[in-house]
Structure formats: structure tokens, C-alpha cells
C-alpha positions as CSV (number, residue, x, y, z in Angstrom):
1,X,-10.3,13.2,23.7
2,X,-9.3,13.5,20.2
3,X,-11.6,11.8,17.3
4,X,-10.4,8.6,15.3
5,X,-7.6,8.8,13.4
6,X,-8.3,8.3,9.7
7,X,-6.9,6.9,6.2
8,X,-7.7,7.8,2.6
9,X,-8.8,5.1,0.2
10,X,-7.2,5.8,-3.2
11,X,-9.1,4.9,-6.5
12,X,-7.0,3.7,-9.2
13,X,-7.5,7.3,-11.1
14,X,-6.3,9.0,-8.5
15,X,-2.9,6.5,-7.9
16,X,-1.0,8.0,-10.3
17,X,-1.1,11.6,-9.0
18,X,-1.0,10.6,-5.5
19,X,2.4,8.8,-6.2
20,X,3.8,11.9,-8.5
21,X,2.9,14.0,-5.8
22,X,4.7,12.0,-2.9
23,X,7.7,10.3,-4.3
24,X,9.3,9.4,-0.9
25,X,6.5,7.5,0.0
26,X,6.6,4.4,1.5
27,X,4.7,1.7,-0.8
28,X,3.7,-1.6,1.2
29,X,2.6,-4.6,-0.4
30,X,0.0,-6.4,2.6
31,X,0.3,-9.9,0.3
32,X,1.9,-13.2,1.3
33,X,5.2,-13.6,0.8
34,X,5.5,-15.1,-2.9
35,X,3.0,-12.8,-4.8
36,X,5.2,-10.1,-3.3
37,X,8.1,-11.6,-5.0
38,X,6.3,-12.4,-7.9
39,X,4.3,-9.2,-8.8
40,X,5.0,-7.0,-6.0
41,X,5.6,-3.1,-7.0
42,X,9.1,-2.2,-7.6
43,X,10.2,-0.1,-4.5
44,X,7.3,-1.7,-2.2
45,X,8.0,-3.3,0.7
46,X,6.3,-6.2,2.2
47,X,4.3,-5.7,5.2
48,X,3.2,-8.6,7.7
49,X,3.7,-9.3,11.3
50,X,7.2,-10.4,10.3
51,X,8.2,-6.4,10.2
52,X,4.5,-4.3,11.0
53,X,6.6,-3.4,15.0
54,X,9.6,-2.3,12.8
55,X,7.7,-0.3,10.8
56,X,5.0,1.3,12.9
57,X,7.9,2.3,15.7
58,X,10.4,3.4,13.3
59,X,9.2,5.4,10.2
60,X,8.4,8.9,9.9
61,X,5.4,9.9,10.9
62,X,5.0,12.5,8.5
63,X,6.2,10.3,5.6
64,X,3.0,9.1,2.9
65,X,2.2,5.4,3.3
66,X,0.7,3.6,0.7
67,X,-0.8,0.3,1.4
68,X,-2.2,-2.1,-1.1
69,X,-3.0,-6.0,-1.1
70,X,-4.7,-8.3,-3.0
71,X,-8.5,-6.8,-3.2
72,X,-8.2,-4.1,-0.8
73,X,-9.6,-5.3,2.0
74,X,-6.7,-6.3,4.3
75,X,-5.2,-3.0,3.3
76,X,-7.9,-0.9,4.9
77,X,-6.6,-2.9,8.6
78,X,-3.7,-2.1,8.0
79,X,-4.1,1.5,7.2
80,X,-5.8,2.0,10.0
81,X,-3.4,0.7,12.3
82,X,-0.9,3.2,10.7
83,X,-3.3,5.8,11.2
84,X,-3.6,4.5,14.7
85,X,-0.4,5.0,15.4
86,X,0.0,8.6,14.3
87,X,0.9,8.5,10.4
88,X,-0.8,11.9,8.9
89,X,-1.2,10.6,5.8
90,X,-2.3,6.8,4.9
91,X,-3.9,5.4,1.8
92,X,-5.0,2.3,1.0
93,X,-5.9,0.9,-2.6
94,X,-9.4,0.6,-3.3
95,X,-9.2,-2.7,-5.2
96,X,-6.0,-3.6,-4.4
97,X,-3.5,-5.2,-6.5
98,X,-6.4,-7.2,-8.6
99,X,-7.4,-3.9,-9.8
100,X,-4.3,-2.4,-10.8
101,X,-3.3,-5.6,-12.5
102,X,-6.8,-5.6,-14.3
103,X,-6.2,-2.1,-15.2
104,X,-2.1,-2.7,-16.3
105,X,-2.8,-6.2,-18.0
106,X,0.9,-7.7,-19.0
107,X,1.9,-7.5,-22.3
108,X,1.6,-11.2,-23.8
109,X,4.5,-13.9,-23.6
110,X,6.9,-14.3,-26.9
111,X,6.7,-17.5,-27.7
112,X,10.4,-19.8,-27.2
């Protein structure tokens, strides 16, 4: 019997790099649906039981997954269910999206 199947957890420092180094990866955002469409990352997909069969059955195996949601918590479930399922190499963010919007603060409004 083979050993569990594991996922990375990516720091914010090591985000960048990770991305530049895998740019057919496939970024899921593990948030509801409006903070998705609010702030979600450009490219990412959302990810929820809505779409998780879709997406587990039909993707790559040997494509990178990147998984992120709000504090990186959920993310780490849902990484391991990718992992689960075969995918060689899954990350999750530590922190989640709080962090990297901490870290990538929007500029301020203009006021109208």
C-alpha cells in the first residue's frame, strides 16, 4: 500500500516563483461565490461542490493546482482531496487570500 498522497503549502514569498515557474497552472479560488467575483484572481476559477466532480475527473493530472481561499484553511481540504485523487503537484496558500490582499493592499479610491 502506497503512503498518503501529499500537497505543498506555499508561503506568500514563494507565490510568485511558483506561478513564474508553472504558468499553465490551474488557480482555484475555494471562496463563496461573490468574493470570487469581487476580488477573485484573474484567471482563477471558482471551486465548490458546484464543479469540485468536474474538476477532479477531468483535469490533468500532471497539470499544477493552486488552491487558495479566504485564510487558508479550507484550501488545505481541498488540496488534499486533489492530492487524493492523483494530482502530482498541489499547493495551497498559507494565509489565503487575507494574506495576499494584506501583502498587495489596493491603491486608494480617487475621489468623484
Amino acid at each position: 500500500m502506497r503512503g498518503p498522497r501529499l500537497f505543498r503549502r506555499l508561503t506568500l514569498a514563494e507565490l510568485e516563483r511558483w506561478c513564474a515557474s508553472r504558468p499553465h497552472a490551474l488557480v482555484l479560488d475555494a471562496r463563496d461565490p461573490g468574493s470570487h467575483q469581487r476580488d477573485g484572481w484573474a484567471g482563477s476559477v471558482r471551486l465548490g461542490p458546484h464543479n469540485q466532480d468536474a474538476l477532479l475527473l477531468q483535469t490533468d493530472r500532471k497539470r499544477p493546482i493552486l488552491i487558495y481561499c479566504h485564510h487558508g484553511h479550507a484550501s488545505q481540504t481541498w488540496a488534499q482531496m486533489f492530492a487524493d485523487f492523483g494530482y502530482v503537484d498541489v499547493c495551497d496558500l498559507v494565509g489565503g487570500h487575507a494574506a495576499w490582499a494584506q501583502a498587495h493592499p489596493l491603491p486608494p479610491e480617487e475621489p468623484a
